[in-house]
BALOBA-1460 file (C-alpha; in Angstrom, 3 decimals):
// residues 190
<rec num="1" residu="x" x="-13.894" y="62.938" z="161.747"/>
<rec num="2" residu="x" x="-10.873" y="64.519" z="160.179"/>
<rec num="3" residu="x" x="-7.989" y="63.715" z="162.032"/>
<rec num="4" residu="x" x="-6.536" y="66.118" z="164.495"/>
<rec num="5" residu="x" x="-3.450" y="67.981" z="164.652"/>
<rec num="6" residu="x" x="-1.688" y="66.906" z="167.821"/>
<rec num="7" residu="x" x="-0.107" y="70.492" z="168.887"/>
<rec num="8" residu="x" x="-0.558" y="73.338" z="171.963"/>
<rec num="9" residu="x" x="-3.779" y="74.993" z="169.732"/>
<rec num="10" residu="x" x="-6.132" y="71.778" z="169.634"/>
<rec num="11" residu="x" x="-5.138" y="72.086" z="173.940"/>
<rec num="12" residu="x" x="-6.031" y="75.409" z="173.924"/>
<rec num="13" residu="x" x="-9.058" y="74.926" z="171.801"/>
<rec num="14" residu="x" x="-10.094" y="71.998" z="173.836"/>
<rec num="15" residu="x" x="-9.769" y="73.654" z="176.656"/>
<rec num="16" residu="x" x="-11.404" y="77.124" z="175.893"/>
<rec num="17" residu="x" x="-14.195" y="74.702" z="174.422"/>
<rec num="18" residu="x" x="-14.887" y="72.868" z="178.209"/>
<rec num="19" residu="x" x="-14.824" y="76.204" z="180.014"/>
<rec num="20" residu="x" x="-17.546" y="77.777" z="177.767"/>
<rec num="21" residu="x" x="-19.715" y="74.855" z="177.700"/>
<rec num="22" residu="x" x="-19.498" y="74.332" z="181.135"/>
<rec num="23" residu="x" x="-20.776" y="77.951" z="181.925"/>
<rec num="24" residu="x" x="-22.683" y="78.626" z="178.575"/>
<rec num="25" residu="x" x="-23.805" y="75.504" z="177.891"/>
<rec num="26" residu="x" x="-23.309" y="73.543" z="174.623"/>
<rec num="27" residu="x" x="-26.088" y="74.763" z="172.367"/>
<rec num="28" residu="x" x="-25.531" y="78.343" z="173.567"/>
<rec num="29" residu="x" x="-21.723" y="78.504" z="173.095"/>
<rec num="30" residu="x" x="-20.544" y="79.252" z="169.146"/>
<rec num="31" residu="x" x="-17.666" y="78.395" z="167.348"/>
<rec num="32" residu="x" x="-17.088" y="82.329" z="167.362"/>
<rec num="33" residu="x" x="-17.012" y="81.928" z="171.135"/>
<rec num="34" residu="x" x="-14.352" y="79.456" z="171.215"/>
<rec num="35" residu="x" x="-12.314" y="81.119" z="168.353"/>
<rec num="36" residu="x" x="-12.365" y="84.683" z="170.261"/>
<rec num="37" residu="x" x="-11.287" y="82.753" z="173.893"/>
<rec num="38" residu="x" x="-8.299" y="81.535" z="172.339"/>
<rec num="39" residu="x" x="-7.640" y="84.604" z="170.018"/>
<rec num="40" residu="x" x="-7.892" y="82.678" z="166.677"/>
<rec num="41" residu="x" x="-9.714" y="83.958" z="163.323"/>
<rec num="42" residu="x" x="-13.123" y="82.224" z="163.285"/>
<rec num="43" residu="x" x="-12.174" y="80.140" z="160.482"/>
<rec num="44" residu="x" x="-9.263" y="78.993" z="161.401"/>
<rec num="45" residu="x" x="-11.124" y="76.710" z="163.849"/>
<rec num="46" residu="x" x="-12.601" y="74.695" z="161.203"/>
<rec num="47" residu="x" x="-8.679" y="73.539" z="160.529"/>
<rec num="48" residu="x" x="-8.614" y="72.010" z="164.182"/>
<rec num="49" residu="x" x="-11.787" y="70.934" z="164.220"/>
<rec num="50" residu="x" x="-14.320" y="70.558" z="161.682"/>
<rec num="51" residu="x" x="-17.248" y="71.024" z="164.031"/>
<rec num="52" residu="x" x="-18.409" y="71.996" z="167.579"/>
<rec num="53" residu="x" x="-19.465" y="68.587" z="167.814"/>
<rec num="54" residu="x" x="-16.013" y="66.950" z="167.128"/>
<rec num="55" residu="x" x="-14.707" y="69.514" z="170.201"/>
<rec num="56" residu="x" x="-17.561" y="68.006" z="172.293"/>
<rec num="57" residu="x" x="-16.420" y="64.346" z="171.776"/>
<rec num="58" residu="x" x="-12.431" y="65.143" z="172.472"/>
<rec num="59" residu="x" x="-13.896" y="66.988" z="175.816"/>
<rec num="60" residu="x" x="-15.712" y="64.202" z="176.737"/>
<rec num="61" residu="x" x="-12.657" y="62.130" z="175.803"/>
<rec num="62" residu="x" x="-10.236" y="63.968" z="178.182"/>
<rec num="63" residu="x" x="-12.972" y="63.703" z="180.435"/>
<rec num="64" residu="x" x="-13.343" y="60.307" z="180.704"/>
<rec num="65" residu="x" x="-9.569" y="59.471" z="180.582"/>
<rec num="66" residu="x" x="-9.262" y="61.969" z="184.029"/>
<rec num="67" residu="x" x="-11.550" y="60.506" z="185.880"/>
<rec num="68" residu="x" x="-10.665" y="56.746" z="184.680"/>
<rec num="69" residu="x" x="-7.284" y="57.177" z="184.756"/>
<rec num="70" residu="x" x="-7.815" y="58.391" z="189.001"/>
<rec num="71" residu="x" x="-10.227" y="55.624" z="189.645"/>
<rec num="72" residu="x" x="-7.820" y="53.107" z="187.887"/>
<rec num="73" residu="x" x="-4.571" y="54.575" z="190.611"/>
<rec num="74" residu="x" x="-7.185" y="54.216" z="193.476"/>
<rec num="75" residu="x" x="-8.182" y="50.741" z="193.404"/>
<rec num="76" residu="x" x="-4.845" y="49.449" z="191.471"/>
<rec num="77" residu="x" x="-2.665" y="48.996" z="194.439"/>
<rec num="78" residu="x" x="-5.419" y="47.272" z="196.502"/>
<rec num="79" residu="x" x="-6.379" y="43.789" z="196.837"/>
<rec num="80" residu="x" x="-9.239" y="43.649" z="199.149"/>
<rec num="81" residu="x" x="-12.612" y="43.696" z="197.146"/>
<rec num="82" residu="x" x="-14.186" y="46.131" z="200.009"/>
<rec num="83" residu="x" x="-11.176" y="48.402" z="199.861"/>
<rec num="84" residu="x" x="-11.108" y="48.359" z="195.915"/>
<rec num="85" residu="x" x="-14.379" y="49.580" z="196.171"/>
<rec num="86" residu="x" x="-14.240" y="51.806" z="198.998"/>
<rec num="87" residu="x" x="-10.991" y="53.329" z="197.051"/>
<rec num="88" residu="x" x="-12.970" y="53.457" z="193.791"/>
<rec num="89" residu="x" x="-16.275" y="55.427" z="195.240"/>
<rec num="90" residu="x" x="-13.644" y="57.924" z="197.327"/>
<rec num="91" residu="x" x="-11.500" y="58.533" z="194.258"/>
<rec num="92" residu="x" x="-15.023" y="58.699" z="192.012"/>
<rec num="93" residu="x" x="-16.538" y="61.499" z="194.379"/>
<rec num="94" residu="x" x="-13.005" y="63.414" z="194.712"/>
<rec num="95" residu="x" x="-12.917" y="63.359" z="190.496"/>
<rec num="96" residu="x" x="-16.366" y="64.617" z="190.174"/>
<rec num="97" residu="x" x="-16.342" y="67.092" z="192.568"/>
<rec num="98" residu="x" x="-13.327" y="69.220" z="191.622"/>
<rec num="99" residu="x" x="-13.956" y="72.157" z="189.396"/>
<rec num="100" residu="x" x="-13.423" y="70.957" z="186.353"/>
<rec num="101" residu="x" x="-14.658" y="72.160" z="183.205"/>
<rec num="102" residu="x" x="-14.347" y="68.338" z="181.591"/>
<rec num="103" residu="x" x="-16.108" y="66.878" z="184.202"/>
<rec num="104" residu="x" x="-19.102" y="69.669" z="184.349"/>
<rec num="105" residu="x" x="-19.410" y="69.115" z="180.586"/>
<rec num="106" residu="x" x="-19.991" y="65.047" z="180.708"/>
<rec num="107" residu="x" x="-22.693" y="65.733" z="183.661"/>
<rec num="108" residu="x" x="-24.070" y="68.883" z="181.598"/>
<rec num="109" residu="x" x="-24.373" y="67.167" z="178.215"/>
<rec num="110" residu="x" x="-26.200" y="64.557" z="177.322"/>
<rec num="111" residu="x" x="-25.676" y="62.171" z="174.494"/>
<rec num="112" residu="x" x="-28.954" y="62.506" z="173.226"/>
<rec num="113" residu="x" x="-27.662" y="66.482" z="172.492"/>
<rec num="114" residu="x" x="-25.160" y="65.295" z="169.976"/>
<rec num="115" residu="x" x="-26.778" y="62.871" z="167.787"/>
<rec num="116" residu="x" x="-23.872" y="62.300" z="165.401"/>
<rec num="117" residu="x" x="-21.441" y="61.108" z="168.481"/>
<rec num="118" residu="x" x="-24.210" y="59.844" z="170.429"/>
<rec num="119" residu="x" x="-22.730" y="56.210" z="170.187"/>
<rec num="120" residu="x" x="-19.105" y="57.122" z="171.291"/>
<rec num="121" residu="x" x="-20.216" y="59.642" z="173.728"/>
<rec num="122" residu="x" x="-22.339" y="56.799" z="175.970"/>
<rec num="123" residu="x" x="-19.361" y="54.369" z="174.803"/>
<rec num="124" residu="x" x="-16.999" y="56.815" z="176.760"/>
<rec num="125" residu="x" x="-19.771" y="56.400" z="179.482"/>
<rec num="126" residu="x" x="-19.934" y="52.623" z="179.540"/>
<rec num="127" residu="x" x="-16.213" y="52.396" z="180.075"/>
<rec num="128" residu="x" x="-16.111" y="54.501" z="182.895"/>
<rec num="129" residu="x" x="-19.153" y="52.104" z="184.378"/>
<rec num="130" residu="x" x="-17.485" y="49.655" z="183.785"/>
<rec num="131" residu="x" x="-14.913" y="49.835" z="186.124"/>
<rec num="132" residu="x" x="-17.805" y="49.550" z="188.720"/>
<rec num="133" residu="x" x="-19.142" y="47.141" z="187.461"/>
<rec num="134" residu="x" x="-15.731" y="45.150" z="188.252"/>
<rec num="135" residu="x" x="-15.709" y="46.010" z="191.239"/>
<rec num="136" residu="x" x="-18.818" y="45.441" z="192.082"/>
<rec num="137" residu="x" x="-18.473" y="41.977" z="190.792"/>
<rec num="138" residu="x" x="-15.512" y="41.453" z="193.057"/>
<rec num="139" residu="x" x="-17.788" y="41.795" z="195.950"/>
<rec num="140" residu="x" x="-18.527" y="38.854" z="198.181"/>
<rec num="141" residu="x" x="-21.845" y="39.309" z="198.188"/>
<rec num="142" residu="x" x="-25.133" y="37.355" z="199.503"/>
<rec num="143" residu="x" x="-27.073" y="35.810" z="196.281"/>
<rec num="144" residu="x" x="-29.825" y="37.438" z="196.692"/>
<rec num="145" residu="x" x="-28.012" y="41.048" z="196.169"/>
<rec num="146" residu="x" x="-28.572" y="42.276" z="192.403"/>
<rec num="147" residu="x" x="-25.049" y="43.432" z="191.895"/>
<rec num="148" residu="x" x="-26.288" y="45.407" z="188.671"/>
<rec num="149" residu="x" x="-29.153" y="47.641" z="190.858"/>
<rec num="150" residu="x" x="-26.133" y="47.643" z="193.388"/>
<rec num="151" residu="x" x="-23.769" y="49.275" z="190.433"/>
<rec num="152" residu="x" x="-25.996" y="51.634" z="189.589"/>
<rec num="153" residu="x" x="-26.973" y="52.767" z="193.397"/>
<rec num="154" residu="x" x="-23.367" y="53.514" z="193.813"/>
<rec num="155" residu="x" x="-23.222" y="55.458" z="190.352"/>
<rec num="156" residu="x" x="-25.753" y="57.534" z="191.145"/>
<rec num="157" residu="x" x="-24.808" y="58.689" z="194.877"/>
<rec num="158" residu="x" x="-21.257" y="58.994" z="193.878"/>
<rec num="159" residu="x" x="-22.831" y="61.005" z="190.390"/>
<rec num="160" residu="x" x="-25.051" y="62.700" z="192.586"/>
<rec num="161" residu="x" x="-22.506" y="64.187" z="195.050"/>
<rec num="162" residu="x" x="-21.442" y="66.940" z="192.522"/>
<rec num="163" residu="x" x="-24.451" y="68.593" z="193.506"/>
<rec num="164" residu="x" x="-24.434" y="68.979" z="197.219"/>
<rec num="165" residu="x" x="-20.765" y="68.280" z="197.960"/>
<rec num="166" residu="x" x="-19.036" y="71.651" z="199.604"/>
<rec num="167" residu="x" x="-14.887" y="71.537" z="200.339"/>
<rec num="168" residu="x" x="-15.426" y="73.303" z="203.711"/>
<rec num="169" residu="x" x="-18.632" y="70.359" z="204.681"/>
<rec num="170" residu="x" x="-15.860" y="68.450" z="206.587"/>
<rec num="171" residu="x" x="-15.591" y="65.504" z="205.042"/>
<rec num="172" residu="x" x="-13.201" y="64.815" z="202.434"/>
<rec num="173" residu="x" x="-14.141" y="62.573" z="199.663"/>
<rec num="174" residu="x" x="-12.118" y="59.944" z="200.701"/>
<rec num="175" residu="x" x="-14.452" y="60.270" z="204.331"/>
<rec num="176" residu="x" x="-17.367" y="60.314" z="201.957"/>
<rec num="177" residu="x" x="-16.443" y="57.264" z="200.237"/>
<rec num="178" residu="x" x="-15.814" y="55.499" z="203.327"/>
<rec num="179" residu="x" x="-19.026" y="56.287" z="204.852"/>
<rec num="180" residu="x" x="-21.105" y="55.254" z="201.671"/>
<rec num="181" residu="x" x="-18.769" y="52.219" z="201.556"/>
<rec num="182" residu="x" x="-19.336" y="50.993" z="205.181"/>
<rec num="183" residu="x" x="-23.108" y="52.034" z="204.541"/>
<rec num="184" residu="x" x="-23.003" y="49.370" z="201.130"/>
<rec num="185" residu="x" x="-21.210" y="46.465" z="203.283"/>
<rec num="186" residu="x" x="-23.583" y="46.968" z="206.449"/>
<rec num="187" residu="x" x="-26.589" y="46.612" z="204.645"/>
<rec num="188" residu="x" x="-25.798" y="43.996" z="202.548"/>
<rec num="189" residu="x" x="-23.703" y="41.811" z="204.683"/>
<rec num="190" residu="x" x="-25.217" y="42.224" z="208.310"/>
């Protein structure tokens, strides 16, 4: 990939990029499209970036980095293994659930779309797993519990929340995390 300009138009591109394949989707949103939301000739894209692609994989890079970088302030301060991961599924749920265009893009596209980054784009993936898998790991746990089906269990209901999680529900995702938390060390442990 030709290396990017670091300025305010790559931001704006970027940005203008996540909000139209968030609501257009990837393989129905143009370069045109991106180059008319940010008032820019069509060519003059190319300059930025030199494909659609290469704005998918710095989306999915800002992406990542959000919703790392929260999960990382969470559980950072903490030093119990149960509140490290109660911490971690809360601020997980709370970072998927907001509206944002970055995150809707990284649930919306799948590697397999973007064969030429597919590698980096489930790299960016497995580092964001594998802060639960840390944590999981941390867990005093029975022998018998499979901490990698565990992982994944919590992945997937925290992944899954995007879909039927509502602001005015009344629970917070900090409540949410909690619950599925206390739910996790119940079964395992009683």
């Amino acid at each position: 990939m030709k290396p990017q300009r670091a300025n305010s138009r790559n931001d704006a591109l970027i940005e203008a990029a996540a909000e139209l394949f968030a609501s257009q989707g990837y393989k129905s949103t143009s370069m045109r499209d991106i180059s008319k939301a940010v008032g820019m000739l069509p060519g003059s894209i190319y300059y930025h970036f030199p494909s659609k692609d290469d704005l998918l994989l710095a989306i999915y890079e800002s992406g990542v980095e959000r919703i790392t970088e929260t999960l990382e302030a969470a559980v950072e301060p903490l030093v119990d293994p149960w509140d490290r991961l109660q911490a971690g599924m809360s601020a997980h749920i709370r970072a998927i659930t907001q509206e944002s265009a970055y995150t809707r893009v990284i649930f919306r596209v799948e590697p397999d779309d973007v064969p030429k980054y597919k590698s980096q784009l489930v790299a960016l993936r497995d580092r964001f797993e594998a802060q639960f898998k840390s944590l999981v790991d941390d867990l005093p746990l029975a022998p018998w519990v499979d901490r990698h089906l565990l992982r994944l269990m919590i992945l997937g209901a925290g992944n899954h929340a995007r879909l039927w999680f509502s602001p005015d529900g009344g629970n917070a995702p900090e409540e949410i995390g909690a619950r599925f938390c206390r739910l996790v060390r119940d079964s395992i442990c009683n």
